[in-house]
PLY file of the C-alpha trace (Angstrom):
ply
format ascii 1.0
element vertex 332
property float x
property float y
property float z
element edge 331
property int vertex1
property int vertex2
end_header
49.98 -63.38 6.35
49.20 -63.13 10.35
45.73 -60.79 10.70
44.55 -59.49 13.53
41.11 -59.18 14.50
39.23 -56.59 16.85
36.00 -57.57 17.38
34.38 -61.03 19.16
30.38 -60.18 17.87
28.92 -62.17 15.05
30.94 -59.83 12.37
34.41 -60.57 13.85
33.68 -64.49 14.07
32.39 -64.86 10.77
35.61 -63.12 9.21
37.65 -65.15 11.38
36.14 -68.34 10.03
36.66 -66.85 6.66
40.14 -66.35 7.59
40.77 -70.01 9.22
39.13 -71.86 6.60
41.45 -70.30 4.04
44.30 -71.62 6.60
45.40 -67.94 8.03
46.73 -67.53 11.04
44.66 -65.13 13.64
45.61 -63.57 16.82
41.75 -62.34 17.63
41.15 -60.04 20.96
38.26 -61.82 23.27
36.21 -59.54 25.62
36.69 -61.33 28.68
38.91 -64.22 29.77
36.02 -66.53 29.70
35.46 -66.12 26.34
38.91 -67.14 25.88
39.03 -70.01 28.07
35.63 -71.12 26.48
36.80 -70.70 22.92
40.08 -72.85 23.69
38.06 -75.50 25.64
34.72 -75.55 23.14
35.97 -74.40 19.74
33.12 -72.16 19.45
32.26 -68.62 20.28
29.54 -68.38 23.15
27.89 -65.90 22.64
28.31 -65.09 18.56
27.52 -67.73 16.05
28.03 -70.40 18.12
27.69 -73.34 15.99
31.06 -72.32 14.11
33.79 -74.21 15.53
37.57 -73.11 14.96
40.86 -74.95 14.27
42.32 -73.49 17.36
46.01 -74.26 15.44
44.50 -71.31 13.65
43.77 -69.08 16.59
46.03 -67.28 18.84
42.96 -65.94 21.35
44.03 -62.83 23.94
42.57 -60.09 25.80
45.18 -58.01 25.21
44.83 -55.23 22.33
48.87 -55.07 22.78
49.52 -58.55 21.91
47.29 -58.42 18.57
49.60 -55.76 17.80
52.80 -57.06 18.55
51.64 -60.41 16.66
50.22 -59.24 13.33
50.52 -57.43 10.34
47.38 -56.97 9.19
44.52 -55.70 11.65
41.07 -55.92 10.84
38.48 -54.10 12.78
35.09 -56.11 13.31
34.07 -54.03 16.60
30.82 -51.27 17.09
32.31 -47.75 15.43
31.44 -46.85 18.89
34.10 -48.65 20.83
36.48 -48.53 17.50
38.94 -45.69 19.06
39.43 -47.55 22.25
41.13 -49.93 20.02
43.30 -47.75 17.53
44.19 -44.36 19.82
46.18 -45.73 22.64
48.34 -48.04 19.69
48.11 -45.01 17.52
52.50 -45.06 17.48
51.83 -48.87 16.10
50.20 -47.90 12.96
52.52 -46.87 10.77
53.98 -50.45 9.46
50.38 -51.74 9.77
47.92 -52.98 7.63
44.34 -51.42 8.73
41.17 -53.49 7.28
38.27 -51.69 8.50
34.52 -54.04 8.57
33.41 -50.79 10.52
29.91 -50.18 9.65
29.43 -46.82 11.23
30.98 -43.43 11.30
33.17 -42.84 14.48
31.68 -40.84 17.12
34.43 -38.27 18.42
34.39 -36.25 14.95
31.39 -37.77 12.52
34.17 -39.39 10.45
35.10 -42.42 8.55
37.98 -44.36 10.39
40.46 -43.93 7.33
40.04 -39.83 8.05
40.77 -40.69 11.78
43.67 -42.71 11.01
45.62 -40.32 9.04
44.64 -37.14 11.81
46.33 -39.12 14.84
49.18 -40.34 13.20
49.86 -39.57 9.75
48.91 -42.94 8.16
49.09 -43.88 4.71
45.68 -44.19 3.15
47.05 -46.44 0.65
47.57 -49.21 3.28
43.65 -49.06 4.31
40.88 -51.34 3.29
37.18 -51.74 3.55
35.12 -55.14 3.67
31.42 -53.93 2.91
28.76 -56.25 2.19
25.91 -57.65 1.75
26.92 -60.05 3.91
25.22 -61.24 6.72
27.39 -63.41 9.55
24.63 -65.62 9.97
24.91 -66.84 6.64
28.68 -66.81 6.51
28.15 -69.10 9.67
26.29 -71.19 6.98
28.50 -71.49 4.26
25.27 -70.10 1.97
27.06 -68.03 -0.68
27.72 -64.35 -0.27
29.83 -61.36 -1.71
32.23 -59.65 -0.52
33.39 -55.89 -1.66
37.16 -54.96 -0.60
37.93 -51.65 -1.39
41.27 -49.19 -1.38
43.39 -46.71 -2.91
45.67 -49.04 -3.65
44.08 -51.79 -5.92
47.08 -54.12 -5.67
46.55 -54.22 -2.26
43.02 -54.91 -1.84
43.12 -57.41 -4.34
46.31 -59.43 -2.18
43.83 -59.28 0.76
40.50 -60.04 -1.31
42.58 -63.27 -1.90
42.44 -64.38 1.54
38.63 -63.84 1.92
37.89 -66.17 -0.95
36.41 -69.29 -0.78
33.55 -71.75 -2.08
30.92 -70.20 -0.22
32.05 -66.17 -0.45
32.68 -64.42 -4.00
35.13 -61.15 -3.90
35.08 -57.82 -5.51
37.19 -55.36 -5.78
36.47 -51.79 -5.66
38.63 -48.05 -4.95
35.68 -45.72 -3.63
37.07 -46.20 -0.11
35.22 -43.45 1.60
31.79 -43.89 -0.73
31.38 -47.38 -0.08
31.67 -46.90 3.79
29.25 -44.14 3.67
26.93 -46.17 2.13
27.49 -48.83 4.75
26.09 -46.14 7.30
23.51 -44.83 5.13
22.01 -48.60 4.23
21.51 -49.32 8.49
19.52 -46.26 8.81
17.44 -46.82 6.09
16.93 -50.29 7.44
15.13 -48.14 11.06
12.94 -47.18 8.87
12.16 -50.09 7.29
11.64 -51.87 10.35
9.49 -48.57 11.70
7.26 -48.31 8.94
7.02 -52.43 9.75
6.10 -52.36 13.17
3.52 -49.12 12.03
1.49 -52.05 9.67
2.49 -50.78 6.57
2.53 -53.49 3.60
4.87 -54.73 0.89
3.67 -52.09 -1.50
4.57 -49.14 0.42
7.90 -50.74 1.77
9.07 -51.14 -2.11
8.53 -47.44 -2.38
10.48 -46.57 0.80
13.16 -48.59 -0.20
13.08 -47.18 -3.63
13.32 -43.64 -2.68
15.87 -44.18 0.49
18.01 -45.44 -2.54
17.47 -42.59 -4.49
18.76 -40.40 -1.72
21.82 -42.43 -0.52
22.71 -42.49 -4.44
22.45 -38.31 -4.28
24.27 -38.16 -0.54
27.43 -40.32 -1.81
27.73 -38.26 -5.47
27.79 -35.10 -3.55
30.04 -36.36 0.07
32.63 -37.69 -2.52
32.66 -35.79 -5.25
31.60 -38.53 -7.50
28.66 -38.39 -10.75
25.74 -39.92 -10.40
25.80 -41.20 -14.14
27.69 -44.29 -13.33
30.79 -43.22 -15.43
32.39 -43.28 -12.53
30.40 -45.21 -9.69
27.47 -47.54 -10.17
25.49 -47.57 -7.43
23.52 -50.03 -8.37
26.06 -52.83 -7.49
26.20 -55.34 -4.32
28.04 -52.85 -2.15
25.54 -49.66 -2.40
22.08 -50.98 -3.86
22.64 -54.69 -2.90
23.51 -54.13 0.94
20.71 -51.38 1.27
18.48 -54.13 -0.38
19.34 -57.04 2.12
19.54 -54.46 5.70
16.28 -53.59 4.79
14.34 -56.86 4.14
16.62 -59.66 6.26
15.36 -61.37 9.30
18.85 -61.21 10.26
18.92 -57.29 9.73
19.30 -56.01 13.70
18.53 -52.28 12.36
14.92 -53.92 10.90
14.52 -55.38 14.09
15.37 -52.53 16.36
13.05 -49.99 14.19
10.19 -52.17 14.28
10.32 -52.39 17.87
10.29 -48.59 17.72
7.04 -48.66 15.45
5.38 -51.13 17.69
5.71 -48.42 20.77
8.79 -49.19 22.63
10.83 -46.75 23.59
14.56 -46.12 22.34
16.26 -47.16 25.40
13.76 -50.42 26.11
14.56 -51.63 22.55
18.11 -51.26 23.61
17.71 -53.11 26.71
15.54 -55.96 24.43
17.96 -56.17 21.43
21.25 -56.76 23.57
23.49 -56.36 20.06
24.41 -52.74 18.66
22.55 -51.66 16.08
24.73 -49.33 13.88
21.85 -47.26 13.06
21.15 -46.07 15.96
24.20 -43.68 16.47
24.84 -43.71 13.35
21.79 -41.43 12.71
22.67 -38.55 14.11
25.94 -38.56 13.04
24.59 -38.73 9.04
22.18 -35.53 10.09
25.12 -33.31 11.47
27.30 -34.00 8.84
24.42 -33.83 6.64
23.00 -30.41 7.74
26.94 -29.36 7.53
27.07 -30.16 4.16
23.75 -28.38 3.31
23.17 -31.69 1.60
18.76 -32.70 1.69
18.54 -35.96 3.12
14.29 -35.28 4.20
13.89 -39.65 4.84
17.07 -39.89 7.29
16.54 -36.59 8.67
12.85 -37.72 10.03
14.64 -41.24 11.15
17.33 -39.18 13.02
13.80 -37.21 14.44
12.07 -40.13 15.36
14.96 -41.73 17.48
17.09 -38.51 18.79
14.17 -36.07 19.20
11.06 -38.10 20.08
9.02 -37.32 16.87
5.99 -39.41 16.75
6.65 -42.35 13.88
3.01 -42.05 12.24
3.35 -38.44 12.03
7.35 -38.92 10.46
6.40 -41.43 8.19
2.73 -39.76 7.01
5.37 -36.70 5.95
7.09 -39.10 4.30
4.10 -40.29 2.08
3.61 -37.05 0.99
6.50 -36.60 -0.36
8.22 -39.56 -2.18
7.97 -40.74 -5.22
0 1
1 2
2 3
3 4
4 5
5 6
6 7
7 8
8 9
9 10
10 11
11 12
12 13
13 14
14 15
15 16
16 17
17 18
18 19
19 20
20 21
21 22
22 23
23 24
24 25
25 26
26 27
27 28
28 29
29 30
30 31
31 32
32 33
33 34
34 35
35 36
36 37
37 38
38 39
39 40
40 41
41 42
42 43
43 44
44 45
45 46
46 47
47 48
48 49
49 50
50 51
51 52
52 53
53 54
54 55
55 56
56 57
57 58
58 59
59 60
60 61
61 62
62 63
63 64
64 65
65 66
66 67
67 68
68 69
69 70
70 71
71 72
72 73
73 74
74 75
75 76
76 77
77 78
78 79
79 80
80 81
81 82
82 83
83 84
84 85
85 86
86 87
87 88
88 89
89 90
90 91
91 92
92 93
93 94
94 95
95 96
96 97
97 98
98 99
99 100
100 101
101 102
102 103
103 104
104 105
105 106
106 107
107 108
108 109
109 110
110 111
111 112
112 113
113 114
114 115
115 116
116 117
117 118
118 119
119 120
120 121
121 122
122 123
123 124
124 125
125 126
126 127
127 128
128 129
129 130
130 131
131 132
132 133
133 134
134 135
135 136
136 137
137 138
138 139
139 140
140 141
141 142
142 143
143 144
144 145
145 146
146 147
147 148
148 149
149 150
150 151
151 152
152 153
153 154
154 155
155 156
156 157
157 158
158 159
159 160
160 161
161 162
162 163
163 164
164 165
165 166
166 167
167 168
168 169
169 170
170 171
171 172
172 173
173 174
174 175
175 176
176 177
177 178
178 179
179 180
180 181
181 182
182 183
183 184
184 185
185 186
186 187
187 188
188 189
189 190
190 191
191 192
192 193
193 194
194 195
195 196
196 197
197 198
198 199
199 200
200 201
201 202
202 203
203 204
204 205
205 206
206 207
207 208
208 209
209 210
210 211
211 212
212 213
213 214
214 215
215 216
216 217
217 218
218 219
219 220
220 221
221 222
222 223
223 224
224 225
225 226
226 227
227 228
228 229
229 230
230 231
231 232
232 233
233 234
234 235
235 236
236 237
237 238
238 239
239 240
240 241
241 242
242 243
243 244
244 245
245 246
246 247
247 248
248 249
249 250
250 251
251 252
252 253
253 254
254 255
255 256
256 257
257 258
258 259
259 260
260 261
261 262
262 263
263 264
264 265
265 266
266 267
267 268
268 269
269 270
270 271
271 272
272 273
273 274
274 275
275 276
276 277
277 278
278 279
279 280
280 281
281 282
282 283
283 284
284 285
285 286
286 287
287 288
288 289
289 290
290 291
291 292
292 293
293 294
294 295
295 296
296 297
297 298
298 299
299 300
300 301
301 302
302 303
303 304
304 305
305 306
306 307
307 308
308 309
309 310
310 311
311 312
312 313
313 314
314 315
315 316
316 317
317 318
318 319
319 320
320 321
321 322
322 323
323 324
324 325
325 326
326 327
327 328
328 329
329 330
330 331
């Protein structure tokens, strides 16, 4: 197997060391020439988990989007859900022989989707030859060989369970999963909830109380992805209280690594939106991903009260201790 890789952050390098490790070959798209030049020259990224150093007999490096095309047939997406179309809608005629593995952790921007709706509205593609990498699953830690879990998830099991077999090693555990569209909601869902966390951090609020947010923001991620998808909240069907839903909302919330923590506490300390995106320098999914969860949810008529006062807090400038002394009130 030849994979692809869009995306040169942390995310993107840590699944391309996953990749190399297991002895796969990767064409991976750089930003920038120098990256390239300083990958080839150093082994290491510069700018991303830099002490991981590649077996560049591994690595075909480019800045063309073309050439990782051309050169693979599997493409995984590592890159900001942001910038994700720049990398799929101009190669949208490419897609059809392709296999698309998405580690997208946010709903694309042009039409509050997931990437698997997008793929099959510009050009027809077969769901079935999709898959999701969800978490928990820090890059830092991947960088570390300390052992994590990875959840791969499509329509077609086969498949996910031929490319679960190339993530596997000593240090990361697979598991295989079908609710394709559930488990990348939750993705989203988990980063806001992690603001929040971070807000209600940077506010002075304690242990106790962060337990109880965390509680009840799983509680309403567990209602939002029953009623998105269709699915029972019994756990006939999903249990939500597995690594990729309960686990990943768990670690977003509570890591040092956690960029969404990090970026709401700023915001509870006083900073503004736009300096805490000048300070942080790395995307953090929960930003945008905010108020794309409170159209869709407000579309839906589905209650989401805790993400709908983090979209408030961020989008329209509601005061934090005022948002989260609602939010006292009224969980449980």
């Amino acid at each position: 197997m030849k994979f692809g890789i869009f995306g040169s952050g942390s995310w993107g390098t840590a699944l391309a060391k996953i990749l190399t490790d297991n002895g796969h070959d990767v064409c991976w798209c750089m930003r920038s020439a120098k990256m390239v030049e300083h990958i080839k020259t150093r082994h290491h990224n510069p700018k991303y988990l830099s002490s991981v150093y590649f077996n560049l007999d591994r690595l075909f490096l480019t800045t063309s989007a073309h050439e990782v095309y051309e050169q693979s047939d599997y493409i995984l997406f590592a890159t900001p859900s942001a910038y994700t179309i720049d990398y799929i809608y101009p190669f949208r005629d490419h897609l059809q022989d392709k296999k698309i593995i998405s580690a997208v952790k946010g709903i694309l921007p042009d039409n509050n989707g997931l990437m698997n709706d997008y793929l099959k509205a510009i050009s027809g593609f077969e769901e079935r030859n999709y898959v999701t990498i969800m978490g928990p699953c820090h890059a830092e830690e991947v960088a570390a060989e300390k052992l994590s879990y990875l959840t791969f998830s499509s329509l077609d099991k086969s498949l996910a369970i031929d490319i679960a077999s190339c993530f596997k090693t000593d240090y990361i555990n697979t598991i295989i999963n079908t609710d394709v569209n559930g488990v990348q909601y939750a993705s989203v869902l988990k980063n806001i909830y992690a603001l929040g966390s971070g807000i209600l951090h940077g506010l002075g609020y304690g242990d106790n109380f962060q337990s109880v947010f965390v509680a009840n923001a799983a509680a309403e991620m567990q209602q939002f992805l029953s009623l998105i998808t269709g699915k029972r909240l019994d756990g006939d069907v999903v249990n939500y209280n597995t690594s990729v839903y309960l686990g990943d909302l768990l670690v977003t919330c509570y890591s040092l690594f956690s960029r969404n923590r990090s970026f709401g506490n700023m915001i509870g300390k006083g900073y503004s939106v736009e300096a805490t995106k000048l300070a942080m320098q790395m995307v953090a999914e929960g930003y945008p991903s905010s108020k794309s969860i409170y159209q869709l949810s407000q579309s839906a008529g589905i209650a989401m009260p805790i993400a709908d006062s983090i979209f408030k807090i961020l989008w329209e400038g509601k005061n934090p201790e005022e948002a989260f002394s609602i939010i006292e009130k009224n969980i449980q």
